[in-house]
VEXDREN-2710 file (C-alpha; in Angstrom, 1 decimal):
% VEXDREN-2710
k/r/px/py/pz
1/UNK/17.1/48.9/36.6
2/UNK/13.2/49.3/36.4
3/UNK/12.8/52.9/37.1
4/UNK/8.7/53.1/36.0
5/UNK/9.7/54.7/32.6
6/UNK/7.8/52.7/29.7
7/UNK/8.8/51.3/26.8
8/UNK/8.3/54.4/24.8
9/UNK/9.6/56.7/27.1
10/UNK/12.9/54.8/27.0
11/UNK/15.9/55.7/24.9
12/UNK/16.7/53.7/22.1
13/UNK/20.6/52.3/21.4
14/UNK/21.9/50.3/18.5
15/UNK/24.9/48.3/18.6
16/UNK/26.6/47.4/15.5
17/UNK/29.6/45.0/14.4
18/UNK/30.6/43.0/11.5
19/UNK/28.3/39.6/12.2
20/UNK/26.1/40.7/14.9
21/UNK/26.4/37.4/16.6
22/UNK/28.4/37.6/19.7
23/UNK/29.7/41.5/20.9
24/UNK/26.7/43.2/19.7
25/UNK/24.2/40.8/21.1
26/UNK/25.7/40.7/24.7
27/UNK/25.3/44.4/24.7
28/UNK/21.6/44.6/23.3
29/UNK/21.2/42.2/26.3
30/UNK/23.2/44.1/28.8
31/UNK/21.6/47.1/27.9
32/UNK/18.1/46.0/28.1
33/UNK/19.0/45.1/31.8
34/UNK/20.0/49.2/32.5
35/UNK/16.1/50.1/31.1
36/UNK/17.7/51.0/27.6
37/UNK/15.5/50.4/24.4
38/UNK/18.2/48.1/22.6
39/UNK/19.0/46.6/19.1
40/UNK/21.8/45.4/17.2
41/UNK/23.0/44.7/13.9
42/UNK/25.6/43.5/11.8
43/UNK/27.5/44.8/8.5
44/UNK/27.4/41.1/7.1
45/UNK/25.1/39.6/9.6
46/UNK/26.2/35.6/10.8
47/UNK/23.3/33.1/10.9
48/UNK/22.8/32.3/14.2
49/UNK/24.3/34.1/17.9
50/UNK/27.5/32.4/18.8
51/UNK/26.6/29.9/21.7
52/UNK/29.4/30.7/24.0
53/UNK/27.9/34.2/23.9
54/UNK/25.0/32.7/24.9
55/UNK/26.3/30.8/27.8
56/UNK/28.5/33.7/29.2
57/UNK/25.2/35.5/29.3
58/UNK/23.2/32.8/30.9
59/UNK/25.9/32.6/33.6
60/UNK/24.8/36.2/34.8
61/UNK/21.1/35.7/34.1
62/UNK/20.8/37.6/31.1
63/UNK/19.1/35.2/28.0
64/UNK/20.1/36.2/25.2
65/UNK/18.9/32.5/23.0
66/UNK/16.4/34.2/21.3
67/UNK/17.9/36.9/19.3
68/UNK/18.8/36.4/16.0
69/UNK/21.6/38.5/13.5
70/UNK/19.9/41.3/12.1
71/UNK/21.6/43.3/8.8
72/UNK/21.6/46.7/9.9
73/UNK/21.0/47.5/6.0
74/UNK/17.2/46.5/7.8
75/UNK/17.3/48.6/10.3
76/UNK/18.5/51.7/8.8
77/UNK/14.3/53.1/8.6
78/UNK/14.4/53.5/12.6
79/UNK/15.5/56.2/14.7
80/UNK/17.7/55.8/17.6
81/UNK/19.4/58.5/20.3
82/UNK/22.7/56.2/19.8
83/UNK/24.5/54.5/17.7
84/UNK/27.6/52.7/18.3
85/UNK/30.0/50.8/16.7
86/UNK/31.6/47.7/18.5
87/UNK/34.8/46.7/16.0
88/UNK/36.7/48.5/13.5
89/UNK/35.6/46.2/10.6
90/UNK/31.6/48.2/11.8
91/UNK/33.3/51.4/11.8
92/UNK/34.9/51.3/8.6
93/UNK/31.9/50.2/6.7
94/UNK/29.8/52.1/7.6
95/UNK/31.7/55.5/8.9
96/UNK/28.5/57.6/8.5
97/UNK/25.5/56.1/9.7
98/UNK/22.8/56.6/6.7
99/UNK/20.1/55.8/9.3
100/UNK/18.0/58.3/11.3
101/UNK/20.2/58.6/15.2
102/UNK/20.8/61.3/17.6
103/UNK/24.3/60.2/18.0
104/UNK/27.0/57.8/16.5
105/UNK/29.7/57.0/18.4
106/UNK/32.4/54.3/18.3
107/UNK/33.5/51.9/21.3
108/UNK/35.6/49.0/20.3
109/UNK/35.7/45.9/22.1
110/UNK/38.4/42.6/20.8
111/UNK/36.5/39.7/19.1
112/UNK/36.4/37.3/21.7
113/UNK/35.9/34.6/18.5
114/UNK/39.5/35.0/17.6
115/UNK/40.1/32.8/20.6
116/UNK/42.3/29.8/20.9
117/UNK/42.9/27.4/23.0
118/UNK/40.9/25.0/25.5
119/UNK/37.1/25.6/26.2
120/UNK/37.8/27.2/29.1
121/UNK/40.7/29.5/28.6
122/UNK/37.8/30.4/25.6
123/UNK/35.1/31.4/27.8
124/UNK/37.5/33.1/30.0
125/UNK/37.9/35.4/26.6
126/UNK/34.0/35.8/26.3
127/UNK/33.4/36.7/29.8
128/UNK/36.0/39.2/29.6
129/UNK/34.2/40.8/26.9
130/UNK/30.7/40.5/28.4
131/UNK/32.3/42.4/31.8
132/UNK/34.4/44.7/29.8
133/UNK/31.0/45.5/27.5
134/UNK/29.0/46.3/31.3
135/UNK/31.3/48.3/32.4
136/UNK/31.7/50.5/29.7
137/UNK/27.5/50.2/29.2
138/UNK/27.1/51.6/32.6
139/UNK/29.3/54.5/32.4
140/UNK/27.6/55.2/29.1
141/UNK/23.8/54.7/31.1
142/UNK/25.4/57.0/34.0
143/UNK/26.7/59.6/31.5
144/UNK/23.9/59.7/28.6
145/UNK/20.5/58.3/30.1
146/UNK/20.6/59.4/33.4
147/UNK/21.5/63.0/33.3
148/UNK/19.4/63.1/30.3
149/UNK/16.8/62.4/33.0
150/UNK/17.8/65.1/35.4
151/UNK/17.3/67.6/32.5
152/UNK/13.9/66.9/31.5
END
């Protein structure tokens, strides 16, 4: 969605779960695609974004290689309209956002990581995530960024 706003004129979300390297990346990625100004974090941040996150991404076109974890303890100096939580581990540990935000809000997703089973009954998993993540993102967008719009 490229609706002429600029980067500034954008608002911001963050996305925040335990390790930051598979739910909250796909929706920093995701979210960038619906013209959102989008970050993520993690409680106790992984080292490196889970690669079948990665490749369920790539599948729709969205590249997502290049981010990293981030400890949200980093991130905390920011302001952003939205906040939101992905897991209860996020929610728990940090219940009230010490950061600067407009809104905190919590939207839990399962860990697709707790998988088992063959590679492919896996990614089945991950890409039920990434769509389950999209859909709720765009009734979120719809809801919050749009009619924001209307009102201005």
């Amino acid at each position: 969605m490229n609706d002429g706003l600029d980067k500034s004129e954008r608002k911001s979300i963050l996305f925040v779960c335990t390790g930051n390297t598979c739910r909250s990346q796909m929706a920093e990625g995701l979210a960038r695609t619906l013209n959102w100004r989008a970050h993520s974090a993690g409680v106790e941040p992984g080292f490196a974004v889970n690669p079948r996150a990665i490749a369920v991404m790539a599948e729709i076109g969205i590249d997502i290689s290049g981010q990293i974890p981030k400890n949200l303890d980093n991130l905390l100096t920011e302001y952003y309209d939205y906040v939101v939580t992905l897991c209860d581990h996020a929610r728990e540990t940090c219940p009230n956002f010490t950061g600067k935000a407009g809104r905190v809000l919590h939207q839990g997703f399962p860990d697709p990581f707790e998988m088992r089973g063959t590679e492919e009954e896996i990614l089945k998993v991950y890409r039920k995530s990434r769509d389950d993540i999209y859909r709720w993102l765009k009734i979120f967008t719809r809801d919050n960024l749009e009619s924001a719009r209307l009102n201005n």
